[in-house]
Residue, then its C-alpha position, 0 to 999 in steps of 0.5 A: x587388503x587380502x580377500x576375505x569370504x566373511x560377507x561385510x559387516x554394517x555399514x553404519x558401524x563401519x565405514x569400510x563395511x559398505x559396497x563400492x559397487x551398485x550390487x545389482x551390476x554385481x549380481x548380474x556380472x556373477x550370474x555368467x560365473x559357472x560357480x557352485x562352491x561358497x563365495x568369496x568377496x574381493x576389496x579395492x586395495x586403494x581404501x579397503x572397501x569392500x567391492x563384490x562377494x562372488x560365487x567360487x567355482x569348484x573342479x567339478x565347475x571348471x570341467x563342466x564349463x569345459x565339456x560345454x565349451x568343447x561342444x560349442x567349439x565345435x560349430x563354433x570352428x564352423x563359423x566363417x572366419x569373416x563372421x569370427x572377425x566382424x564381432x571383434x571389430x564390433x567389440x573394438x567399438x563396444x570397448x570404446x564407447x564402455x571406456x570410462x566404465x571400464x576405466x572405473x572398474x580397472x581403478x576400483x579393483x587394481x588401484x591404479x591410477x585413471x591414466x594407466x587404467x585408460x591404457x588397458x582399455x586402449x591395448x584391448x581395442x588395438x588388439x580386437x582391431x588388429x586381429x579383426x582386420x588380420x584374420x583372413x591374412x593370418x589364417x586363410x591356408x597359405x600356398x607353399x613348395x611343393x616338392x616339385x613345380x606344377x606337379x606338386x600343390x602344397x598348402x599350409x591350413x590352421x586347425x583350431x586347437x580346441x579349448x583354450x584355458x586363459x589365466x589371467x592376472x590382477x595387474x592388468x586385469x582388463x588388457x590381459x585378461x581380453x587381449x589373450x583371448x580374442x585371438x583364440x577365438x578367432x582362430x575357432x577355439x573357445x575359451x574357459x577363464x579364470x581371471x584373477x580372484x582379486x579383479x574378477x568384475x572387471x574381467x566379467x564386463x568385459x567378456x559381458x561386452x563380448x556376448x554383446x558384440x555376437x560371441x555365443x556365451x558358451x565359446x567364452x565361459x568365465x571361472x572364479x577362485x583360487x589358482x591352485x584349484x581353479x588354475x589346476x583344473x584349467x590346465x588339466x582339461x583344456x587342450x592349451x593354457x594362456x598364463x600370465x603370472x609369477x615365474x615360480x608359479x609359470x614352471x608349475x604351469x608349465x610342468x602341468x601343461x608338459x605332462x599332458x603334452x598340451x602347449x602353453x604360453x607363459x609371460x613371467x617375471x622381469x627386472x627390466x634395466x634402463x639405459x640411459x646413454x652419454x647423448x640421451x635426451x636427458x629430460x625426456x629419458x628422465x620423463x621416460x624412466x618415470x612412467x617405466x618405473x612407476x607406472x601401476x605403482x611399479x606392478x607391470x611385467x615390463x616396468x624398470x626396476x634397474x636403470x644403468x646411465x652414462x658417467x657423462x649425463x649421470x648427474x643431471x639425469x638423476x636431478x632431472x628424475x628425481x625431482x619428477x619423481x618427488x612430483x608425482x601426485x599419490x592418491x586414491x582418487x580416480x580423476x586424471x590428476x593422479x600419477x600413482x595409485x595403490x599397490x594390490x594387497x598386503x603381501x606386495x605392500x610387505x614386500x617392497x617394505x622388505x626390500x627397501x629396509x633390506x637395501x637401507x640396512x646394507x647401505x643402500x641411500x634412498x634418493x626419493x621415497x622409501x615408506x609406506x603412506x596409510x594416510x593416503x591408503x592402506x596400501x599405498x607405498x612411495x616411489x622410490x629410487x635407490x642408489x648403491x644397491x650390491x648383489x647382497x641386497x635382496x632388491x638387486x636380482x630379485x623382481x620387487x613388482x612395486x614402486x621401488x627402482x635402482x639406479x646405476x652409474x656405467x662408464x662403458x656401454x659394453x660394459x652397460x650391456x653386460x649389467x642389463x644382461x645379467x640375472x635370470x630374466x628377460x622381459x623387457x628393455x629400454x634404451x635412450x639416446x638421440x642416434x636412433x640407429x645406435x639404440x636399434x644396435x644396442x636394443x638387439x644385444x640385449x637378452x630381452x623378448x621386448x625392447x623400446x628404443x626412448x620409450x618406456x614400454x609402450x612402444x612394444x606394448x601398442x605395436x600389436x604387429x609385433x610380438x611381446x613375450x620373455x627370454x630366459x625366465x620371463x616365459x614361453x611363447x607370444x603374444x600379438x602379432x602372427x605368433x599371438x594367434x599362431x599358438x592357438x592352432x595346429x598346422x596341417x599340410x595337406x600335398x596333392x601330387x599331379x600326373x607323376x607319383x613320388x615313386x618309381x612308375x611306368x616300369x622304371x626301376x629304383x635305380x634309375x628313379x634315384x638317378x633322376x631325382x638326383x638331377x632334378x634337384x641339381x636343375x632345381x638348385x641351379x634355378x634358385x629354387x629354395 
């Protein structure tokens, strides 16, 4: 259900009329918003209740939650690096002990199921902890070259950039919302958020949790309400913009961002191909593509919506896929025992809609699903697989972000690779085989920021050492790893130079100092001096 500002109506007149939530909780988390601008109530997209009606946050809120941010920062980059560690890894263990909490808030507001919710409250603890442990590594100055041995000291330091404006989306709305931003204040910036409108309590407890692990509440201010109002001020008064999001809505970021000459980091849109080659492990890559395509009913950056699979396995995988996918248990329950939940809202519910009847009108055949499901919710949808999608269907190129994946048959690996490739995006990828070294070789021909040899996504997505990030379309920038703290500072050299200046002294002329650095970089070379 699309959020609504009326305050619901009586409970006893309609069952959808009373709060899922203890509104006390609510009114505690909405009195860290720095709002003053009406209100605006958000519901559970699994059955229509009602969840919170929050305070909404106005331009003028998001510059004064700046101007104290940039304050804070200031002694906030003063704190040593350790001390900025320390409350991470006491966030790692806050985290952990607030899981099934946070799993709950994660279901209520995004309708996903427990299994997939238990991932976001996972990846935040990796990220806190990796960061946490890496800190001194990643950020103490770093000896480099100098221009010359022993006369020349040159190191590298990392300046905070300031404040940081995070904007996050409803799809993970704990892991993308925290795990962004924990390194940012690590680094010494401080951070002006906006989670997304349709999953702000699950963001709100999380940062809670942060002020409970020793993060002062001024170097981490949450904002509420729309992007175009709330996301537009972020970016015009912050010195750097985290976004996760949609492509179209990335390029307007992205244009704000240039014309300020502030950075930007950007995940974007993805249709992720599979591919399954001729010597697959056909049960596991068809257990694999389930979980890459179905996951959060289909609404993950990195899920699958292409998989490309041998001529040799095509037939039994397709059996072996399809009779999981029929398996799969739809609900809006909140036990482990479902497989998937409820799409977001009404606009993405009326978007699978379209691509589906779209293909089926073009003579696209629906191997599994293929319609919508009131009766378990009023937004849930069947997974669904396709066969016979042609680039006249709008489902072919166009990222569907549901629960919806079309199936390919391939006689030539080069040929495979060449499919996977096309279009405009590059997120993620995955390739299933049984010759690890093959998969490794094909994974690097194809034109994604992220690629899982027999694995979904995770394999990428929990390896915080490395980075994950888009090609092409898909986005700017990094998250995790060293770039995923790197892009929230400035590198400064700072060179002192010993005994002899860069110039010519002690009476000898230019041309003679031009002559004897010629041969000291002849000496150099011949050394292996980089």
């Amino acid at each position: 259900m699309s959020e609504q500002t009326s305050i619901p109506a009586d409970p006893e007149l309609d069952p959808t009329a009373s709060y899922a939530t203890d509104q006390s909780v609510v009114r505690r988390l909405s009195g860290l918003l720095r709002a003053s601008a009406g209100a605006r109530t958000s519901y559970a997209p699994a059955t229509g209740q009602p969840i919170a009606t929050l305070p909404v946050s106005s331009p003028e809120d998001v510059v004064a939650a700046v101007r104290s941010a940039r304050r804070t920062q200031q002694t906030w980059k003063r704190v040593p690096l350790a001390e900025r560690a320390a409350i991470l890894l006491r966030y790692h263990d806050l985290v952990l002990d607030h899981r099934h909490e946070l799993v709950d808030l994660v279901i209520l507001e995004s309708g996903k199921a427990r299994k997939q919710a238990f991932e976001e409250v996972a990846h935040v603890a990796l990220t806190a902890r990796y960061y946490g442990r890496k800190a001194a590594e990643l950020l103490d100055p770093q000896r480099k070259l100098g221009m010359f041995p022993i006369l020349t000291r040159a190191e590298q330091r990392f300046v905070p950039k300031g404040v940081v404006g995070v904007i996050s989306p409803w799809n993970y709305p704990l892991s993308m919302a925290i795990s962004d931003g924990l390194p940012a204040v690590l680094a010494g910036n401080t951070v002006v958020h906006k989670p997304d409108s349709q999953t702000p309590l699950t963001a709100l407890r999380a940062i809670e949790l942060l002020y409970d692990a020793g993060l002062p509440r001024e170097a981490w201010q949450p904002v509420h309400g729309d992007g175009p109002t709330v996301g537009g001020a972020i970016i015009q008064n912050t010195d750097y913009v985290c976004f996760t999001g949609s492509t179209r809505t990335g390029r307007l970021v992205a244009q704000q961002a240039g014309e300020r000459l502030i950075g930007c980091s950007l995940e974007l849109g993805g249709k992720n191909p599979m591919l399954v080659l001729r010597d697959a492990d056909i049960h596991r890559a068809a257990e694999g593509a389930v979980r890459a395509c179905f996951s959060s009913a289909g609404q993950l950056c990195v899920s699958m919506e292409r998989l490309y699979v041998a001529d040799q396995v095509y037939d039994a995988f397709v059996t072996a896929f399809i009779d999981r996918v029929k398996k799969l248990r739809l609900s809006a329950g909140t036990g482990w025992d479902v497989d998937m939940g409820s799409l977001i809202s009404k606009a993405q519910l009326e978007t699978v809609t379209r691509h589906v009847e779209d293909a089926r009108s073009k003579g696209a055949v629906v191997l599994a699903g293929g319609k919508a499901r009131p009766d378990i919710g009023p937004l849930f949808y069947e997974p669904t697989v396709l066969s016979g999608v042609t680039p006249e269907m709008e489902c072919f190129d166009n990222e569907t972000f549901g629960p919806v994946v079309s199936i390919y048959r391939f006689s030539d690996e080069s040929e495979a690779i060449q499919r996977a490739n096309e279009g405009e995006y590059g997120l993620n990828a995955s390739v299933y085989t049984r010759d690890g070294r093959r998969g490794r070789a094909i994974a690097a021909q194809l034109v994604a920021g992220t690629v899982n040899v027999n694995e979904a996504y995770g394999a990428t997505f929990g390896s915080i050492d490395t980075p994950m990030g888009g090609m092409r379309s898909s986005g700017l920038g990094r998250r995790q790893g060293a770039e995923g703290i790197h892009r929230y500072v400035n590198s400064q050299a700072i060179a002192t130079q010993r005994v002899l200046p860069i110039a010519a002294s002690h009476g000898m002329s230019d041309e003679t100092y031009a002559e004897l650095i010629t041969g000291a970089l002849r000496v150099l070379k011949k050394l292996g001096r980089p």
